[in-house]
TORVEX-455238 format. One line per 4 residues: number of its first residue (from 1); for each residue y, x, z of N, C-alpha, C. Coordinates in steps of 0.2 Angstrom, whole numbers. Atoms other than C-alpha are relative to their C-alpha. Layout:
TORVEX-455238
NUM> Y X Z Y X Z Y X Z; ... $
This chain:
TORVEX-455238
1> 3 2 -6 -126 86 -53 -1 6 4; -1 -3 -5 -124 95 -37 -9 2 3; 7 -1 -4 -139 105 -27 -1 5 5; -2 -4 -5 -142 113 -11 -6 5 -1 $
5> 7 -5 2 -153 128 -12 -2 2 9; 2 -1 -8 -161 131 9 -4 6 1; 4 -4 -1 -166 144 16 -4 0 6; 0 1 -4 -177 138 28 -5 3 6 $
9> 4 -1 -6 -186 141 46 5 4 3; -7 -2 -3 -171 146 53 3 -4 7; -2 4 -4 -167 141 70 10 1 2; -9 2 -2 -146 133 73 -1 2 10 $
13> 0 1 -8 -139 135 90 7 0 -1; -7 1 -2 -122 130 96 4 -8 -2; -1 7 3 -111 113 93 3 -1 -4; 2 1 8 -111 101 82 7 -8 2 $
17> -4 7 -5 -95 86 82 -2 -4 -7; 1 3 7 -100 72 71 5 -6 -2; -7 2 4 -89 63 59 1 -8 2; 0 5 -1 -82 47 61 -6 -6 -3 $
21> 7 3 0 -94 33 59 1 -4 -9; 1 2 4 -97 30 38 1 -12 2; 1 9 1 -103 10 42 7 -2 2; -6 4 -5 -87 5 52 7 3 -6 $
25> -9 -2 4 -73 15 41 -3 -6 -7; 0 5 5 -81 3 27 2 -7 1; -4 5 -1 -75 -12 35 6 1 2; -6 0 -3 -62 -6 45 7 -1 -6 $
29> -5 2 6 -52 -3 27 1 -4 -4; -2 4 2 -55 -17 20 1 -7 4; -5 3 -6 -46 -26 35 6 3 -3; -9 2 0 -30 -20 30 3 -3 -4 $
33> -3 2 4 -29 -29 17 2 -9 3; 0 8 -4 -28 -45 29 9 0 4; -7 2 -1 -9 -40 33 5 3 -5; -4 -4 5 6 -35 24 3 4 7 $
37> -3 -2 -5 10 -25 39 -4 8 0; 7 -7 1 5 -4 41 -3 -1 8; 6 -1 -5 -12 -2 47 -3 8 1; -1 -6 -3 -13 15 56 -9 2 0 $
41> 10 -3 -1 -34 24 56 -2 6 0; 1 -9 -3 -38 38 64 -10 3 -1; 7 -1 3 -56 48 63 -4 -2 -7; 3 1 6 -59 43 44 -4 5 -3 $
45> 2 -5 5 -73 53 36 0 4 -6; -4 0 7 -69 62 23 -8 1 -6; 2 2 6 -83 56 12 -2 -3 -6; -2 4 10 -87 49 -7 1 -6 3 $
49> 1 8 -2 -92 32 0 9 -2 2; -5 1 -6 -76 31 11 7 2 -6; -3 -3 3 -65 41 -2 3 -4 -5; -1 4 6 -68 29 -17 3 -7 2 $
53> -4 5 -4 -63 15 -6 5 0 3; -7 -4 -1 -48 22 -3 6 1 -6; -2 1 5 -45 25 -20 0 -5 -2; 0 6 4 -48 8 -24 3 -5 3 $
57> -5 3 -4 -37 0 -11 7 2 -3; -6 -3 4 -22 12 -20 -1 -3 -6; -1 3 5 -27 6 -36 2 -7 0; 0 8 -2 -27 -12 -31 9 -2 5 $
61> -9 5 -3 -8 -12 -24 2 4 7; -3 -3 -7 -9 -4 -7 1 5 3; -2 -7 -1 1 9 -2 -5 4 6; 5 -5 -3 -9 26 5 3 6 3 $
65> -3 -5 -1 -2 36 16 -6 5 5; 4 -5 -5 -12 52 22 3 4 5; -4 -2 -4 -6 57 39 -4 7 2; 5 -6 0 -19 72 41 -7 1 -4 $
69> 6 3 3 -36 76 37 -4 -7 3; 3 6 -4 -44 60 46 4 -3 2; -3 9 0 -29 47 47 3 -2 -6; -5 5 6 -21 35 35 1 -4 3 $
73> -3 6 -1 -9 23 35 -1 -5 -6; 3 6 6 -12 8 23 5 -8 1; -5 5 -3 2 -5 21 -1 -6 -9; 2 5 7 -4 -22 8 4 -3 2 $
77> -5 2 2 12 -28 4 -2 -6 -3; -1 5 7 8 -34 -13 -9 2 -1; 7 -1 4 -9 -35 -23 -1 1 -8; 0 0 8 -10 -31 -42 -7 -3 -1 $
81> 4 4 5 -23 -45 -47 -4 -1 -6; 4 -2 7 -24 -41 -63 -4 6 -1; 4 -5 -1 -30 -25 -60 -10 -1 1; 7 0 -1 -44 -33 -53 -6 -1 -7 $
85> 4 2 5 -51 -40 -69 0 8 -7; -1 -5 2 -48 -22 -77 -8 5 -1; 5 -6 2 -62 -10 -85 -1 6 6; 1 -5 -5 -59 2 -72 0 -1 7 $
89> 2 3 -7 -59 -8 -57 -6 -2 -1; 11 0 2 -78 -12 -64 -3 5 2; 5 -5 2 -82 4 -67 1 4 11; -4 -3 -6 -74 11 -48 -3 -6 6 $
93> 3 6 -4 -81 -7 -38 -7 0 0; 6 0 0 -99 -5 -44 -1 5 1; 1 -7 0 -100 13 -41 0 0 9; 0 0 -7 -99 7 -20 0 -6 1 $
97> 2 3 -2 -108 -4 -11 6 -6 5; -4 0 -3 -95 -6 1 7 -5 -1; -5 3 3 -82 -15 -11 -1 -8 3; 1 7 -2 -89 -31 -5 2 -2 3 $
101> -6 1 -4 -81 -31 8 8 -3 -1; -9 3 2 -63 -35 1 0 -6 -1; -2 7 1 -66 -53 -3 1 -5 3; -4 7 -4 -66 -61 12 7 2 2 $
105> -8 -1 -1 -49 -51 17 6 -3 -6; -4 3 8 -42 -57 -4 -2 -6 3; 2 6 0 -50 -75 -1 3 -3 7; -3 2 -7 -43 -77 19 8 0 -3 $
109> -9 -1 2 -24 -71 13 2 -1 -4; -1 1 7 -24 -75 -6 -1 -6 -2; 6 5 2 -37 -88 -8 -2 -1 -6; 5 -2 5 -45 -80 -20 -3 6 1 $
113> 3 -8 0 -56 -64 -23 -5 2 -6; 6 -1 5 -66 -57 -37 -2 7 0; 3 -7 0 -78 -43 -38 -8 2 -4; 6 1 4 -91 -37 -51 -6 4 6 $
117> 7 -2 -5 -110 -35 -42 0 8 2; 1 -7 -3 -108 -18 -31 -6 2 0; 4 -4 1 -119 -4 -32 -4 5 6; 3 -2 -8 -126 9 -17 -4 2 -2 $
121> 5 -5 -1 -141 16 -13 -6 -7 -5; 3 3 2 -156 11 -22 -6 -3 1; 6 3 -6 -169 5 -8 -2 -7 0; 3 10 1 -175 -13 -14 8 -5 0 $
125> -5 6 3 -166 -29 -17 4 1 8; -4 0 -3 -151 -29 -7 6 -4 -1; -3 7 6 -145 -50 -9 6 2 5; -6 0 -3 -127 -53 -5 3 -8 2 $
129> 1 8 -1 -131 -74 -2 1 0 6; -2 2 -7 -127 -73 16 8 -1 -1; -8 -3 -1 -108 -67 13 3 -6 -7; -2 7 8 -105 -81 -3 -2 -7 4 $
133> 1 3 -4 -114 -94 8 4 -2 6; -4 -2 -3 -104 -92 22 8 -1 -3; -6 1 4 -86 -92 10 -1 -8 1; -1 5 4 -92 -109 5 -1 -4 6 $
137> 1 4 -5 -97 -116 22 9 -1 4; -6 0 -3 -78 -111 26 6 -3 -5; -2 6 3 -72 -123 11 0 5 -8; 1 -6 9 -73 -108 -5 -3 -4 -4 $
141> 3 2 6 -79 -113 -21 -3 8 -2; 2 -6 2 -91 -98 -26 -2 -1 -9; 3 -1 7 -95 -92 -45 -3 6 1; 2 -4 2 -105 -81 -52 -3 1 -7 $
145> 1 -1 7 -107 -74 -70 -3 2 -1; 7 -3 3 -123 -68 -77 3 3 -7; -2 -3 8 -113 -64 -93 4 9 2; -8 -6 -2 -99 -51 -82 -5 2 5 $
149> 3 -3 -6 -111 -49 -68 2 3 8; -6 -2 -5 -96 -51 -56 -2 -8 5; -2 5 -3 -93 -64 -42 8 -2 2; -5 2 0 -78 -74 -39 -1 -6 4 $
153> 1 6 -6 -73 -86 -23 8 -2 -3; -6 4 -1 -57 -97 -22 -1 -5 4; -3 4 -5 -49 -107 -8 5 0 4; -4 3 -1 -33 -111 -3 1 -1 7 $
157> -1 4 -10 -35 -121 15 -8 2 1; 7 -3 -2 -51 -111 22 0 -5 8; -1 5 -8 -55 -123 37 -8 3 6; 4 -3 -5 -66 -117 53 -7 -7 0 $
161> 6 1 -2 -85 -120 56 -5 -1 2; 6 -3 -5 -101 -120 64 -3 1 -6; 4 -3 6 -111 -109 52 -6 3 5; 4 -4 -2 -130 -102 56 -1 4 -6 $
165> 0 -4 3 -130 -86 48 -10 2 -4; 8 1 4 -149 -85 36 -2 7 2; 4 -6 -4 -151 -66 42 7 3 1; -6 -3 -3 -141 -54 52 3 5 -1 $
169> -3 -5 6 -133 -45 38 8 -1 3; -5 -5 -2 -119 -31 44 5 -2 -3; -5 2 6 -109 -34 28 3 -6 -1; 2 7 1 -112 -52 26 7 -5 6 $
173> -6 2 -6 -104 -55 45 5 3 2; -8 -2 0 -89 -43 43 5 -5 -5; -1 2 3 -86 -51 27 4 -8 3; -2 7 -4 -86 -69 35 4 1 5 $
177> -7 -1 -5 -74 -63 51 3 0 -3; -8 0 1 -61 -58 40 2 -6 -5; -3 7 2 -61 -74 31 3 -5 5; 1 4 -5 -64 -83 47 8 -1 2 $
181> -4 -1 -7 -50 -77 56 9 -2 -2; -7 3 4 -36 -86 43 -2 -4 -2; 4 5 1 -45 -100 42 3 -6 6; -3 3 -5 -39 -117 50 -5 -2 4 $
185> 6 4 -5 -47 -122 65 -5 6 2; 3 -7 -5 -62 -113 76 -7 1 -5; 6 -2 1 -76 -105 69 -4 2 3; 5 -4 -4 -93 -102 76 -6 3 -3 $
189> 6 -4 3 -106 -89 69 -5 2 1; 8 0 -2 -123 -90 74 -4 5 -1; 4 -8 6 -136 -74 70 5 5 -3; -5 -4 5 -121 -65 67 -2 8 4 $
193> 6 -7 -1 -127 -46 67 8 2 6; -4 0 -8 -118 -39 84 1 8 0; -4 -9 -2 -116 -18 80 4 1 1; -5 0 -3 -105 -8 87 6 1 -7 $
197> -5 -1 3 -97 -6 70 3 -9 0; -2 6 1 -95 -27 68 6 0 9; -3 1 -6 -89 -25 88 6 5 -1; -9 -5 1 -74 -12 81 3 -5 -4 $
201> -3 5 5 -69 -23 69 2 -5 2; -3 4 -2 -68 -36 78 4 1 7; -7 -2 -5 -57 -27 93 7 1 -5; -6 -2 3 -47 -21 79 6 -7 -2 $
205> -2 10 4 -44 -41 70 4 -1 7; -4 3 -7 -40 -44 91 8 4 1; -9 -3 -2 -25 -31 92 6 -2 -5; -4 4 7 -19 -39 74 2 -5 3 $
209> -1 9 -3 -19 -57 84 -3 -4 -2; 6 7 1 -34 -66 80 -3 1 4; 5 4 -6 -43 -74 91 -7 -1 -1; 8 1 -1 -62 -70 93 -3 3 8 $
213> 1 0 -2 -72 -71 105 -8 -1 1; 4 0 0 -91 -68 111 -2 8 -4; 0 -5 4 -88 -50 103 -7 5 3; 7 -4 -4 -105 -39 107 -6 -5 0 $
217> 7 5 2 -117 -56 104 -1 -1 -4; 0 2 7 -123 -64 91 3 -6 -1; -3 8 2 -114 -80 93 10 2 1; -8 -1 0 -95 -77 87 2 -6 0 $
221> -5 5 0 -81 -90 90 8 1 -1; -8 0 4 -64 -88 79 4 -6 -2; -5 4 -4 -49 -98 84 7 3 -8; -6 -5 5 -38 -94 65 6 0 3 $
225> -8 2 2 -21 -91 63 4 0 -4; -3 0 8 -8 -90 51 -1 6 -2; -3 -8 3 -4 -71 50 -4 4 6; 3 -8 -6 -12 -54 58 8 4 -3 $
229> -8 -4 1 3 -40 61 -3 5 -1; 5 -9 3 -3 -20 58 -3 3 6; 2 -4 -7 -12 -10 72 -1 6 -1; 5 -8 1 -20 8 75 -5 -1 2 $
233> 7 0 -3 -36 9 77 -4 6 -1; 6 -7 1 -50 24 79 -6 1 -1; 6 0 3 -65 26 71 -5 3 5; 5 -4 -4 -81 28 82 -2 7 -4 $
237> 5 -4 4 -91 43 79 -6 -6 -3; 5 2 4 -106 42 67 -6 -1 4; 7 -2 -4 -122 36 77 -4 2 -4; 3 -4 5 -130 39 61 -2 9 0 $
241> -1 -6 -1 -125 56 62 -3 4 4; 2 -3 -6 -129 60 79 -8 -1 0; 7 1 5 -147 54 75 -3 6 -4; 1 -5 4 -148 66 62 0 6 5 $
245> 1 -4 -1 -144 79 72 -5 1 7; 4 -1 -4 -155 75 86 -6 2 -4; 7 -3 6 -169 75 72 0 7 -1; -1 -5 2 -162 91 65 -4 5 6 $
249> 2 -6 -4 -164 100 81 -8 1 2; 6 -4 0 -181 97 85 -6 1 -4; 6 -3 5 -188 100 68 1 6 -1; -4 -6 0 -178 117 69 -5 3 5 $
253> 2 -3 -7 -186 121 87 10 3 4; -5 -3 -2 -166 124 90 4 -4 6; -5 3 -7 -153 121 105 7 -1 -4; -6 0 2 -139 112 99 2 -7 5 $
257> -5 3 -3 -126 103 108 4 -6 -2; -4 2 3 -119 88 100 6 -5 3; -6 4 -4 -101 83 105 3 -7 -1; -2 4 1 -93 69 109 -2 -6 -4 $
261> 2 4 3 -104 56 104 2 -8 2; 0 6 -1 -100 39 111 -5 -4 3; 9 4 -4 -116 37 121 -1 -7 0; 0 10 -2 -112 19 127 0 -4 -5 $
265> 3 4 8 -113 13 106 -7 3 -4; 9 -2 3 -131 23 104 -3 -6 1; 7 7 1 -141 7 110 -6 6 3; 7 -2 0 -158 14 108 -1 4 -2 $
269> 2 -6 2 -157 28 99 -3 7 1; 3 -8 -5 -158 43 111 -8 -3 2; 7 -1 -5 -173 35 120 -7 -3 -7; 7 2 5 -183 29 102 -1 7 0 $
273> -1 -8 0 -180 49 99 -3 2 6; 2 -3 -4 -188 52 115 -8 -3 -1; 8 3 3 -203 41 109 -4 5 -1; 3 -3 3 -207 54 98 -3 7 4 $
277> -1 -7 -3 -206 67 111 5 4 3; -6 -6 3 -189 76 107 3 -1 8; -3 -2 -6 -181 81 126 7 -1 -4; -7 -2 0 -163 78 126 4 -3 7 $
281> -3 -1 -7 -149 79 140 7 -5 0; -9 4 0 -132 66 143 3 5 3; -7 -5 -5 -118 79 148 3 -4 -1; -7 3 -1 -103 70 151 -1 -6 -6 $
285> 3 5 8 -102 60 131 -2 6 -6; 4 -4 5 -112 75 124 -5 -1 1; 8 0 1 -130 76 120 -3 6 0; 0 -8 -1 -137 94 123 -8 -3 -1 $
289> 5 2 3 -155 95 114 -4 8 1; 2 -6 -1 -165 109 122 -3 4 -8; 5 -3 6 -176 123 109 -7 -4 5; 7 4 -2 -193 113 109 -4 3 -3 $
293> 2 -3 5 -207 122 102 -7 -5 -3; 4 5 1 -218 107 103 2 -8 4; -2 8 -1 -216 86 105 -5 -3 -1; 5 3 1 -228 75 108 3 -7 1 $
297> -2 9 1 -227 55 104 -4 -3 5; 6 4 -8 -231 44 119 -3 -6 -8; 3 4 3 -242 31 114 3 -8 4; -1 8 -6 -241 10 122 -4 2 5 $
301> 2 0 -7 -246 8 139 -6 -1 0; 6 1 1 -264 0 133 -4 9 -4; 6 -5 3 -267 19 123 2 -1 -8; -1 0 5 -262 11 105 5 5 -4 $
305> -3 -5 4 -254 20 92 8 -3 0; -8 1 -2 -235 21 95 3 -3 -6; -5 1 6 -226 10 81 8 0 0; -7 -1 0 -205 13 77 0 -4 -3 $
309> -3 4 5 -198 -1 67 8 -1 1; -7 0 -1 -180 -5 63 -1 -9 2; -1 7 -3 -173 -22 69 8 -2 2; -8 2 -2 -155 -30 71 2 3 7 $
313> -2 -2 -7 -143 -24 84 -2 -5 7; 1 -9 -1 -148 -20 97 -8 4 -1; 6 -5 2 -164 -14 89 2 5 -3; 0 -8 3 -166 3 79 1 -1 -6 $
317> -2 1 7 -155 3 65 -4 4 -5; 4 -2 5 -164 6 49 2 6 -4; -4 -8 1 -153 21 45 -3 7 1; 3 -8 -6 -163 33 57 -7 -2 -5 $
321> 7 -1 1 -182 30 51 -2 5 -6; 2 -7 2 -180 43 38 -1 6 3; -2 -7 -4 -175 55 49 -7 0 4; 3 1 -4 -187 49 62 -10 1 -3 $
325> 4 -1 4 -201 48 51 -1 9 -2; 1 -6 1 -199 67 45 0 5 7; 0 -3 -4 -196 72 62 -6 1 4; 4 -1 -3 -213 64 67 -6 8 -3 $
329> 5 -4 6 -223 75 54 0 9 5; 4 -6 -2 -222 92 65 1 -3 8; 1 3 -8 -224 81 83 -8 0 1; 6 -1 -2 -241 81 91 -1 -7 1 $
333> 3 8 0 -251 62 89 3 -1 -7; -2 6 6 -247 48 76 3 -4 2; -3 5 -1 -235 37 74 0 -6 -8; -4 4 9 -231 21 60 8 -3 2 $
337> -7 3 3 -216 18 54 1 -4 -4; 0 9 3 -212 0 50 8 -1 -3; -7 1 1 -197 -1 40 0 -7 -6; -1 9 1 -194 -20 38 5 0 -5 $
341> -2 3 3 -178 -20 29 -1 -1 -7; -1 0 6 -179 -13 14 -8 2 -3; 6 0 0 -195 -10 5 0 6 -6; 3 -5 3 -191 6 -6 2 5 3 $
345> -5 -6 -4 -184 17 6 -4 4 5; 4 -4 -2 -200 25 10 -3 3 -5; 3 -5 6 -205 31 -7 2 7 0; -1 -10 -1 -197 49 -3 -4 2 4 $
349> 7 -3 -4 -214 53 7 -4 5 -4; 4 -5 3 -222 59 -8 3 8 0; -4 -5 1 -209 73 -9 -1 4 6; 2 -3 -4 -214 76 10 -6 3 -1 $
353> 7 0 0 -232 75 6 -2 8 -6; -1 -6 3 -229 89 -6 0 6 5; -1 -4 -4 -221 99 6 -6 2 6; 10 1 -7 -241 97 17 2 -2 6 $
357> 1 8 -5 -236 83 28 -4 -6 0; 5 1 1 -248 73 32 1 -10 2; -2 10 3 -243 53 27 -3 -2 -3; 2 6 4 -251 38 23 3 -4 -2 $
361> -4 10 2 -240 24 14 -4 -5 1; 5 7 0 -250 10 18 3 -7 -4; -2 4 4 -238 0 8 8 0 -1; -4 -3 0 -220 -1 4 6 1 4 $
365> -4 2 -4 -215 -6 21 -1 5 6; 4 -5 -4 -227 7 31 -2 6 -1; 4 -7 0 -231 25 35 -3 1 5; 4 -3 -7 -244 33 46 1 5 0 $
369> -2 -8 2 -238 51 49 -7 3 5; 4 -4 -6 -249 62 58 3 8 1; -5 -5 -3 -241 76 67 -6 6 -1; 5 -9 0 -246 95 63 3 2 6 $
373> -1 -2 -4 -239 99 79 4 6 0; 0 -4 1 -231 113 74 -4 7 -2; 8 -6 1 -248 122 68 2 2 -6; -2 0 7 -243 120 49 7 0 1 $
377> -7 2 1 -227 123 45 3 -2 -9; -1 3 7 -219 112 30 4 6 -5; -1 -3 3 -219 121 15 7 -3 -6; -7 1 5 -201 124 3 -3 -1 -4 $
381> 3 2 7 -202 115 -13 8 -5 -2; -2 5 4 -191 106 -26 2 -5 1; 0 7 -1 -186 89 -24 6 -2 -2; -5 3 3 -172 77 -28 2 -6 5 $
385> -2 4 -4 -161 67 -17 -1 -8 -1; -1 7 4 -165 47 -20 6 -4 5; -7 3 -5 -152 41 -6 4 2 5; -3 -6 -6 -141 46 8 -4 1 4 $
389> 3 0 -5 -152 44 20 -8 3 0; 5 -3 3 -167 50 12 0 9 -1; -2 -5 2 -157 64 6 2 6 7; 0 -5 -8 -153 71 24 -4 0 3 $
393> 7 -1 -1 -170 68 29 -5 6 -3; 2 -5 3 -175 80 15 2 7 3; -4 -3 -1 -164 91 18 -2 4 10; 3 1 -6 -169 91 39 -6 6 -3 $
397> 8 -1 5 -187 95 29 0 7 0; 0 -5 5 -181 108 19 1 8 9; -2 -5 -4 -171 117 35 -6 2 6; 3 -4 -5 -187 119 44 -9 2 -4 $
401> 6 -5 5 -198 125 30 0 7 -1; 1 -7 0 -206 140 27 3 3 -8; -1 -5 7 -197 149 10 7 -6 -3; -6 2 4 -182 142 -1 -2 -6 -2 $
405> 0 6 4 -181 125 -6 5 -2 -4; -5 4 5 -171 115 -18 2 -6 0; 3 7 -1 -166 98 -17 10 -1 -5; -4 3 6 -155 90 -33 5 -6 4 $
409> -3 6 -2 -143 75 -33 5 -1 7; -3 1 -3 -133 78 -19 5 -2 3; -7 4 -2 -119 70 -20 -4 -9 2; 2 6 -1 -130 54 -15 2 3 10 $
413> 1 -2 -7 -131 65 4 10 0 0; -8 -1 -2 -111 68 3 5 -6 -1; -3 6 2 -109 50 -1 -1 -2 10; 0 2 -8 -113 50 20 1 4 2 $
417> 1 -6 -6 -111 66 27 3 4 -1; -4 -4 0 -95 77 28 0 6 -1; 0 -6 3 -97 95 20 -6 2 7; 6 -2 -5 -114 96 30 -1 4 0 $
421> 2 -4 1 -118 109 23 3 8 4; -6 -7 -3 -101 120 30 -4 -2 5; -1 1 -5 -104 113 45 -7 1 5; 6 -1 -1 -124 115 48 0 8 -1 $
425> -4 -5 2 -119 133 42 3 6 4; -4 -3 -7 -109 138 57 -3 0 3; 4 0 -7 -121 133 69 -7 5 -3; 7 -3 3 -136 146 59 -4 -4 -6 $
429> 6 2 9 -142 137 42 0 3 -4; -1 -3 6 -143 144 27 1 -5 -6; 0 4 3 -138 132 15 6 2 -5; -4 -1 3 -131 136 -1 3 -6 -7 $
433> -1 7 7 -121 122 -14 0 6 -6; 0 -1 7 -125 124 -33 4 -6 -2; -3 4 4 -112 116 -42 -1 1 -7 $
């Protein structure tokens, strides 16, 4: 196990470019398996999450070509089948969440798909009944093994539907487009989540030759065909990323620069981030984050306590609320943090609460932070990564503490985040990896 040792209260200065966007390269690759034609992908991040699914598209049949560091070509000819029911396709499939995705591209072209129950981060029940529900609405027969602890769809003549989607899960309504979009007849998806990674995906499906339509709302409409042919496609930046770094800069008090962001797919982010306080500038599609040495959180217009929750696009993706959440802890006032989806993905507080941040869990949905204003500065300590996004929120923590910290399990934070460590590094961190 991997671990970063910080040497914190160090202020970064200079730019920062963030990596292709982790949620989108996880669909986008399991699309190629929806032609036998090469599929060209530019900005690939290079990492675990992203790498293994990669590997696991080459194991499964499809040729891999690496045209640089950040593109591949990807051409699904043929499919080794038997592979799937394989010890090592178990062991390689539940080790990323991500893998799920392949069933509706096998089940659309195949008409079939099997996949034993994927794995990820460990942040509360995380059900996959939207994306099984949805196959069976489009004519699938679903199983599911409690003895193998795999699932397995089959069908042959997928026919088009009006489906309302039970919740507006990301994965759920990628899955379902790329069954949809080989399916006879039109399909309509109600509640279907509208990010801009689902809205890549589905420009992408459109330069292949599938017909959808209502792409950026929640009501999709898919028109199948027989075949999709190969395309190129470019991977957004990370807004996750870029999030992070706005956080980073002003728990740092540093001036950083972040390029090339894609402003016009942030939504709400820059301005939840200014909730809190944090100043930032649009230059052209960068983000330029002056040195702050203080943030203060507005409150509601009545005077109430400011609350941040996450909420389908275009709300505030539940990605940012770690960051945001550690960010509030040295801002002037109080905020709660409502994080609706998942219910254990605030327990990495107490790790703050060590560091002498001043948090109340009020339960496994809710935090009340109280802002030291930068009076207290949060003290270096020990910790241990519990997921990606927790894991760079620590880390954030650690970078603007006073003394060396340590934070274990890292490879959960490189399961999102590109040689961070180089790359935070350059612009003035001290972070050193222990392997």
């Amino acid at each position: 196990m991997s671990s970063f040792v910080i040497n914190g209260g160090k202020k970064l200065k200079g730019d920062i470019y963030p990596q292709g966007a982790k949620n989108e390269a996880l669909q986008i690759l399991c699309a190629v398996l929806l032609t036998s034609e090469k599929v060209a992908i530019h900005n690939i991040p290079n990492i675990k999450d992203v790498n293994k699914l990669i590997d696991l598209l080459d194991c499964i049949g499809v040729k891999v070509e690496k045209n640089n560091e950040s593109s591949y070509s990807f051409t699904a000819e043929k499919i080794n089948f038997e592979y799937l029911h394989s010890e090592e396709y178990r062991e390689k499939s539940t080790s990323l969440r991500g893998s799920i995705m392949m069933i509706g591209p096998l089940l659309a072209r195949f008409g079939k798909g099997y996949i034993p129950k994927p794995g990820g981060d460990k942040i509360g029940r995380r059900r996959v009944d939207t994306h099984f529900i949805g196959f069976e609405k489009l004519g699938a027969k679903f199983e599911f093994s409690h003895k193998k602890n795999s699932y397995k769809v089959k069908g042959k003549n997928l026919r088009g539907t009006k489906m309302l989607l039970d919740e507006a899960s990301v994965t759920g309504t990628a899955n379902i487009i790329m069954a949809a979009v080989l399916a006879q007849g039109q399909t309509e998806i109600y509640n279907a989540a509208c990010e801009p990674y689902i809205q890549q995906l589905c420009k992408m499906l459109v330069s292949m030759g599938a017909k959808i339509s209502g792409i950026s709302s929640n009501l999709l409409t898919i028109d199948g065909v027989k075949e999709l042919k190969g395309c190129e496609h470019t991977i957004l930046p990370d807004m996750i990323e870029v999030g992070s770094f706005i956080g980073l800069a002003a728990m740092t008090g540093s001036e950083i620069t972040i390029k090339n962001v894609s402003f016009e797919n942030l939504g709400i982010i820059p301005n939840s981030f200014k909730r809190l306080g944090i100043k930032l500038e649009k230059i052209g599609d960068d983000i330029f984050i002056p040195e702050q040495k203080h943030y203060q959180i507005e409150t509601f217009i009545d005077g109430s306590i400011m609350t941040i929750a996450d909420a389908p696009w275009p709300g505030l993706t539940p990605d940012l609320l770690s960051v945001m959440l550690v960010v509030a802890t040295q801002a002037k006032g109080s905020v709660l943090i409502h994080q609706k989806m998942f219910e254990s993905r605030l327990f990495f507080v107490d790790k703050l609460i060590d560091m002498g941040a001043q948090i109340i869990l009020c339960d496994p949905h809710r935090a009340n932070i109280i802002g030291l204003n930068n009076q207290i500065q949060l003290r270096a300590t020990d910790m241990t990564s519990p997921d990606i996004r927790a894991g760079v929120a620590l880390l954030i923590a650690a970078l603007s503490a006073d003394g060396t910290s340590t934070i274990h399990n890292i490879d959960q934070i490189d399961r999102g985040y590109q040689n961070i460590d180089a790359r935070l590094n350059a612009i003035g961190a001290d972070i050193k990896r222990i392997n």
